[in-house]
C-alpha positions in Angstrom: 151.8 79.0 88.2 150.2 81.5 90.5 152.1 84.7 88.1 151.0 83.7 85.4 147.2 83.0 86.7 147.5 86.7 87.7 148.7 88.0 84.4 146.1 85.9 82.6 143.4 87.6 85.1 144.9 90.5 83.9 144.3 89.8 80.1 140.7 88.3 81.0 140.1 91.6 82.6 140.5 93.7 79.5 139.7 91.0 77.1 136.6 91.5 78.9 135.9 94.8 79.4 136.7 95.3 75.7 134.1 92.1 74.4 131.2 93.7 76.9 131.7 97.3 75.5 132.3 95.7 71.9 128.7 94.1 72.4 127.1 96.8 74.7 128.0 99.3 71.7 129.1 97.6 69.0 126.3 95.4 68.6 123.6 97.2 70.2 123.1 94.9 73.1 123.3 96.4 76.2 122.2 93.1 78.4 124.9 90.7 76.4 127.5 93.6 77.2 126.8 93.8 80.4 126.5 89.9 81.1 130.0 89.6 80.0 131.2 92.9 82.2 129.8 90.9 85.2 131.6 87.6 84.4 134.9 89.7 85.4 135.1 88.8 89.0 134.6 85.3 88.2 138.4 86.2 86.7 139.3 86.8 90.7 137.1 83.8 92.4 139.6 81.3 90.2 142.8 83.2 91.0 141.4 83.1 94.9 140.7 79.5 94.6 143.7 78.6 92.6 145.3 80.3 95.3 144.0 78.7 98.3 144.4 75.1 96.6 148.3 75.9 96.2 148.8 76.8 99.7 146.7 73.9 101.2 148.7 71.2 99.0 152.1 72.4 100.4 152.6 76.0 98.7 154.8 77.4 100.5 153.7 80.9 101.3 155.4 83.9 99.2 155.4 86.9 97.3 153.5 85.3 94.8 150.5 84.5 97.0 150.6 87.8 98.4 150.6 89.2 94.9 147.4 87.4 94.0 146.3 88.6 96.8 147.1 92.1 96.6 145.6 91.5 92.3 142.5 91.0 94.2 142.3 93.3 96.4 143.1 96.0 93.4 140.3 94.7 91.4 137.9 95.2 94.3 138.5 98.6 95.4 139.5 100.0 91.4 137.7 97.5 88.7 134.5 99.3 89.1 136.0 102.4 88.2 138.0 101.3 85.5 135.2 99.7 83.9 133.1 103.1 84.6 135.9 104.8 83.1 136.4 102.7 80.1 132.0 102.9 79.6 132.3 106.8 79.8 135.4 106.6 76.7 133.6 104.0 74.9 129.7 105.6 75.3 131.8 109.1 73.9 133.7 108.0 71.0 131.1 105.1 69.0 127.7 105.9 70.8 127.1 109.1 71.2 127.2 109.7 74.8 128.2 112.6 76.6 131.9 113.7 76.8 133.2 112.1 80.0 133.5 114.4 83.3 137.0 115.3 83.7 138.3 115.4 87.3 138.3 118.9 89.2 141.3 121.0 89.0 141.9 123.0 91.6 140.0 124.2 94.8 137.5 121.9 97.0 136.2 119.8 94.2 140.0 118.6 93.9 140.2 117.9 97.2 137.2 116.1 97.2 138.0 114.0 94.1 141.4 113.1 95.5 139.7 111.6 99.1 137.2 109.3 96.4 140.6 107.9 94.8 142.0 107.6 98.1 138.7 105.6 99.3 139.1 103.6 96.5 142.9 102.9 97.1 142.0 102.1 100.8 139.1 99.7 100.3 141.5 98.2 97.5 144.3 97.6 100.6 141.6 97.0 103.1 140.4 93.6 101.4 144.0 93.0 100.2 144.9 92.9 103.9 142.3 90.9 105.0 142.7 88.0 101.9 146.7 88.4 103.3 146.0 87.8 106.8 143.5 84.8 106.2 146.4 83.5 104.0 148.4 84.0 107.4 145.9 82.2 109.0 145.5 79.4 107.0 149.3 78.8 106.7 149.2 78.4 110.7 152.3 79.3 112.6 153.8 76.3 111.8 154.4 77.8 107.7 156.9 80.8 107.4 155.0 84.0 106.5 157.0 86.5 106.3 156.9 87.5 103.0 152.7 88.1 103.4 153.4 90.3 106.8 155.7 91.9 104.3 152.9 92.3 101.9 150.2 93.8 104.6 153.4 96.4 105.5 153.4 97.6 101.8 149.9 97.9 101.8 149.9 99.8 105.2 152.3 101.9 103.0 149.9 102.4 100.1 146.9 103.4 102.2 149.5 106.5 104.3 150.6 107.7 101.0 146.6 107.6 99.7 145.8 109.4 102.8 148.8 112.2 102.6 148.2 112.8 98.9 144.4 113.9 99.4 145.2 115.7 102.8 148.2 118.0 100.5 144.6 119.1 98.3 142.8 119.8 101.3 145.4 121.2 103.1 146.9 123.4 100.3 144.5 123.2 97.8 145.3 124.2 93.7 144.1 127.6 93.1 143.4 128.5 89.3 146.3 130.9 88.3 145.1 134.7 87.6 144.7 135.3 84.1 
């Protein structure tokens, strides 16, 4: 039950990203558009509660909890610049807008872009971590938790890798090739 709450957060979360920017743009009104763009973390308050319900009526504590946690966690630290993202495309291509700023290429600006994703990846891990260590918490020591310590390892993981990636660009930044 708790997969298939996650992949149907998944489908909200585009169904409504793609209804607010169809009304934002589409119909010309920006406050419906944006009323429905804010009704996506509601999406991750259900799967939280859904979540927390399923563990305290016996759940036993898996990888599937620690995947809805770990959903959440991504839709913290990364929604908000998906949706950003997905405003920039959409603003382009039906409204008018600007073209959307690519990231940097090579030199500091890289490097700088890269430590924002890696921010984003961290704060994503960060609360992923701390809704995996409340599950901990909440199962007592008395439940078998392995698989969510296993969870907060992998996210551990994700964070070092974030971290290395950004330091290569600072460290040995892209230079534009001589034409």
């Amino acid at each position: 039950m708790i997969v298939t709450l996650i992949v149907g957060c998944e489908v909200g979360f585009w169904v409504l990203l793609a209804a607010g920017l169809g009304v934002r743009y589409g119909l010309r009104m920006p406050r419906t558009g944006l009323a429905l763009l804010l009704c996506e973390p509601l999406l991750e308050v259900v799967l939280l509660v859904v979540t927390a319900i399923d563990l305290k009526h016996g759940g036993r504590a898996d990888w599937r909890h620690g995947l809805a946690a770990v959903y959440i966690g991504c839709t913290v630290g990364l929604g908000h610049a998906t949706v950003s993202w997905a405003d920039a495309q959409v603003a382009h291509r039906f409204a008018g807008g600007p073209p959307p700023v690519r990231p940097p290429r090579y030199g500091r600006a890289r490097a700088v872009h890269e430590w924002r994703v890696a921010a984003r990846w961290t704060l994503a891990c960060v609360v992923a971590l701390a809704l995996l260590q409340a599950a901990i918490w909440y199962v007592g020591a008395d439940g078998d938790t392995g698989s969510l310590r296993a969870w907060q390892l992998r996210m551990v993981w994700l964070i070092g890798i974030n971290v290395v990636v950004a330091g290569s660009y600072t460290l040995f930044p892209k230079r534009e090739r001589a034409r």
